[in-house]
Structure formats: structure tokens, C-alpha cells
C-alpha positions in Angstrom: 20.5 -16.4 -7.6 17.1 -17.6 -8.8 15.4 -18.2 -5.6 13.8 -14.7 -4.9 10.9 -13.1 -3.6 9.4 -9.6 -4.9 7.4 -7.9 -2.2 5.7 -5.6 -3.4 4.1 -3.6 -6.5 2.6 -0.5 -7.6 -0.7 0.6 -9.0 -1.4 3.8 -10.8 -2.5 6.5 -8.3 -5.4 6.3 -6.9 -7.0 9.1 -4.6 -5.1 9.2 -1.7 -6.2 9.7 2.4 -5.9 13.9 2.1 -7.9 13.8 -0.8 -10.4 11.7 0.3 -11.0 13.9 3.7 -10.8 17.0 1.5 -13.8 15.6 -1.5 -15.8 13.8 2.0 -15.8 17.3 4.1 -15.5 19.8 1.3 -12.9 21.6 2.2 -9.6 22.5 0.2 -6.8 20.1 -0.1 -4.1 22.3 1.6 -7.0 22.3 4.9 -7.3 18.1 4.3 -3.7 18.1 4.4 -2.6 19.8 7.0 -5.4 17.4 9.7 -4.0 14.5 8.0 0.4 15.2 8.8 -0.8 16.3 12.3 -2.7 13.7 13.1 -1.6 9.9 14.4 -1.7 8.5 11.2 0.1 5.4 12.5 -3.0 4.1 14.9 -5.4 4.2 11.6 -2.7 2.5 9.2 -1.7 -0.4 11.7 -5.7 -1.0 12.2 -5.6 0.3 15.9 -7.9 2.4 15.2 -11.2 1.8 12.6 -11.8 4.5 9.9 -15.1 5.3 11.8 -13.4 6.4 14.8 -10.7 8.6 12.4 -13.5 10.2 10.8 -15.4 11.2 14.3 -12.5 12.7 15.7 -11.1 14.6 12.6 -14.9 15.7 12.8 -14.2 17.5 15.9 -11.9 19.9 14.1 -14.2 20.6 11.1 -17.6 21.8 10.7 -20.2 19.2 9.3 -23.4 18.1 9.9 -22.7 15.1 8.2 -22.2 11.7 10.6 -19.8 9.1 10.8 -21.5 6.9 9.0 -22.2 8.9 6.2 -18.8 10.1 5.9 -17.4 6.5 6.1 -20.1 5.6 3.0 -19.0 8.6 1.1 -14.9 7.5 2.1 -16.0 4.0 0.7 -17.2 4.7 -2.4 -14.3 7.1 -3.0 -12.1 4.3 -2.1 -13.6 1.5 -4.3 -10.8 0.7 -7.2 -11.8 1.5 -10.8 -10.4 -0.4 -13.7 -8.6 2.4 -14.8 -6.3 3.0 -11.8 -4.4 -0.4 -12.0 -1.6 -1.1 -14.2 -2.9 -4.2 -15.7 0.4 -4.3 -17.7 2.5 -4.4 -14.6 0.0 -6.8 -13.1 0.7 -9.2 -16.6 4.4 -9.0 -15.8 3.7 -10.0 -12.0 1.7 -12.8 -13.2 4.7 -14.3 -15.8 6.9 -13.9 -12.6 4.9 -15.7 -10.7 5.7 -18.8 -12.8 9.5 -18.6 -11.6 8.9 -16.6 -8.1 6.9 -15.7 -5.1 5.4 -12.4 -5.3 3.8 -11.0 -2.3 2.3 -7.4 -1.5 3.0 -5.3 1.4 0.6 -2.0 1.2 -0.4 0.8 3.8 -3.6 0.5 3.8 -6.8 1.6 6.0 -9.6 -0.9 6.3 -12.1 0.9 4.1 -13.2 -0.6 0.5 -11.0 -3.8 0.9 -13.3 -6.5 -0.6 -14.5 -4.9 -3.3 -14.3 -7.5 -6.1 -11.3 -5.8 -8.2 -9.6 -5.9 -5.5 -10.1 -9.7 -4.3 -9.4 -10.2 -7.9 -5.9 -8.1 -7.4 -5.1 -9.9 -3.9 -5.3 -13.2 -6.1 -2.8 -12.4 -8.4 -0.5 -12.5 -5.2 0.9 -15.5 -3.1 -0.2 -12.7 0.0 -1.2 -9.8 0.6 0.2 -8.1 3.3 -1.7 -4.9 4.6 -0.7 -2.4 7.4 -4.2 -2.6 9.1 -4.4 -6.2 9.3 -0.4 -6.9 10.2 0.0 -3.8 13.0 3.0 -2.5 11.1 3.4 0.2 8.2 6.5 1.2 5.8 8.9 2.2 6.4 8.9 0.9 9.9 12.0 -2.3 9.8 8.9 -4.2 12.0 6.4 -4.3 8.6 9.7 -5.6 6.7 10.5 -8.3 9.4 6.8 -9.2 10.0 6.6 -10.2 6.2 10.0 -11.7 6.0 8.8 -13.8 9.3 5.8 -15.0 7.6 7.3 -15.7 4.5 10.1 -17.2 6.0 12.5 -15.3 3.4 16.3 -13.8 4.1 16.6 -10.8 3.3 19.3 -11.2 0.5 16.9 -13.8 -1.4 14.4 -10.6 -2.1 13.6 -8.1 -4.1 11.8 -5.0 -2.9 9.8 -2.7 -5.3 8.2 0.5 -4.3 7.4 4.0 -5.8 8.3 5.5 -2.4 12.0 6.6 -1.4 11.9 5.9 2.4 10.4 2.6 2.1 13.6 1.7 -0.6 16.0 3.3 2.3 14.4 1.2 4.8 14.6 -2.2 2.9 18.6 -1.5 1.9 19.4 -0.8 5.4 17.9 -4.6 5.6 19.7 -6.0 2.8 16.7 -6.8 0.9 17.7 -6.0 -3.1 15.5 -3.3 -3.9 14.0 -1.4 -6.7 12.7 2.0 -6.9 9.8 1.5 -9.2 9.6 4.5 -12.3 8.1 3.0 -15.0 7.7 -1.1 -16.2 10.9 -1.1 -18.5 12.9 -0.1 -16.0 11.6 -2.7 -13.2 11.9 -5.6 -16.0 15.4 -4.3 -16.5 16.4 -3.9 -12.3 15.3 -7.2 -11.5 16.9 -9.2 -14.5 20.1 -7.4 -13.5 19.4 -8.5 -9.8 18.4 -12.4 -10.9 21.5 -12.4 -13.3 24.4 -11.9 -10.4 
């Protein structure tokens, strides 16, 4: 098959929502985590609810004198991308794929530090970027993999799906989109030529 899509890619980590509340509020990681798996995480990743609002009410439950705003200043420069987070090798491979294939991105994402300039640069590297907020859908939820393949207009079979996260692989087999579970750059170069080559 040669007609195939990747959607997807991976970026080396980057600090992470729990972390974020945890530096922002000062208070341990274990605290940050536990507001952040009991809270509706879904409403803030599918953009029904702004960051601003999520920070006021997890705001209610911890003690700061600090407001909204200031938390959501101190959340977005936290959340700005440094050059040293993205794998600018795996970002050179995307790019030679690009020459043969589409490559899209589907990312959970909260609207906070989006247009920051290394990332516009990083959106253009795709054909799209598709991002939970903006879309109303997150992984692993089939709707975020339908939504894309709508919009795309894609079959399932005619993609390839990379991520670093086992539930969102699960999800796209049960679609029968090909997918890769991605551990290091030799190993994606190797799934997907194997993939390409049936």
C-alpha cells in the first residue's frame, strides 16, 4: 500500500498538566495529582471549558492568594515549548515523509501557550493539526479518531497511527487504523516500512 496517512507524533516530554498545577500552586506533586484524576478533565481537554475557569475552581480546593489571572500567566509561561523538548530528529524524519505521505497531528491539548512561535513553526511541519480543545474530542475516545478521519477523508486501513500512549494504540486497532506504539525513532522507521511494504 503506499497511500497512507500518519496521524500523529511524539515530542520529548514536556511538563505535563499535574506538574504544572503542582510548580503554579506550590504544592507537592502527589497533592497536584490527586485534583487533577478527580477532576473533569474531559470539559478542559475538549475546550468546553477555558483554562481560566479550571484554574478558579481547582482554586476552591487549595489555598492561594494568587488570582486567576496570575495563575493562568504563571501556567503559560510553564507551558511555552523550549527547543530542547522537541525531537527535532523525529521532526526531520516527519518532514522526509511528508514528501511521500500526509502527516497530520492529533494531540490532547488545553488552550494555554498554543501560538507561541515554536510551536506555529511545529504545526507547519504538519498538513494539520488536530487538537482536543479546538475539535471537542480527546484520545482515546473512537469520536477524536473519527473526527480526524472525517476531516481528512481517510479509511481507516490507509493509516498509520503513532503514539507513546497504550490506550490511544488500543483505541485506533479496534478501528483498524495500522498503528505504532512509538519507543524510540529506529523503531518507528522500522514499524512503518514494515507496514508500507505489505
Amino acid at each position: 500500500m503506499v497511500n497512507y496517512t500518519c496521524i500523529g507524533y511524539n515530542k520529548k516530554k514536556t511538563l505535563r498538566i499535574p506538574e504544572s498545577i503542582s510548580t503554579i500552586y506550590g504544592i507537592s506533586i502527589e497533592e497536584a495529582r490527586k485534583i487533577w484524576v478527580t477532576y473533569d478533565r474531559r470539559s478542559l481537554l475538549t475546550g468546553a471549558e477555558t483554562p481560566k475557569t479550571f484554574l478558579r475552581n481547582i482554586s476552591r480546593a487549595i489555598d492561594t492568594s494568587k488570582t486567576p489571572e496570575t495563575l493562568y500567566e504563571e501556567w503559560t509561561k510553564l507551558s511555552l515549548k523550549e527547543e530542547n523538548c522537541i525531537d527535532w530528529k523525529l521532526l526531520d524524519f516527519i518532514k522526509n515523509l511528508r514528501e511521500k505521505y500526509k502527516i497530520y497531528v492529533m494531540s490532547n491539548a488545553v488552550n494555554i501557550a498554543q501560538e507561541d512561535k515554536l510551536t506555529r513553526t511545529i504545526k507547519s511541519m504538519f498538513d494539520k493539526y488536530f487538537v482536543s480543545y479546538e475539535e471537542g474530542f480527546r484520545k482515546p475516545e473512537k469520536e477524536a479518531f473519527l473526527n480526524v478521519l472525517k476531516k481528512i477523508d481517510c479509511n481507516p486501513e490507509n493509516c498509520i497511527f503513532v503514539d507513546d500512549t497504550l490506550i490511544n494504540i488500543n483505541t485506533a486497532k479496534e478501528m483498524k487504523i495500522n498503528s505504532i506504539i512509538y519507543k524510540s525513532l529506529e523503531q518507528l522507521k522500522k514499524d512503518i516500512k514494515e507496514i508500507v511494504d505489505k
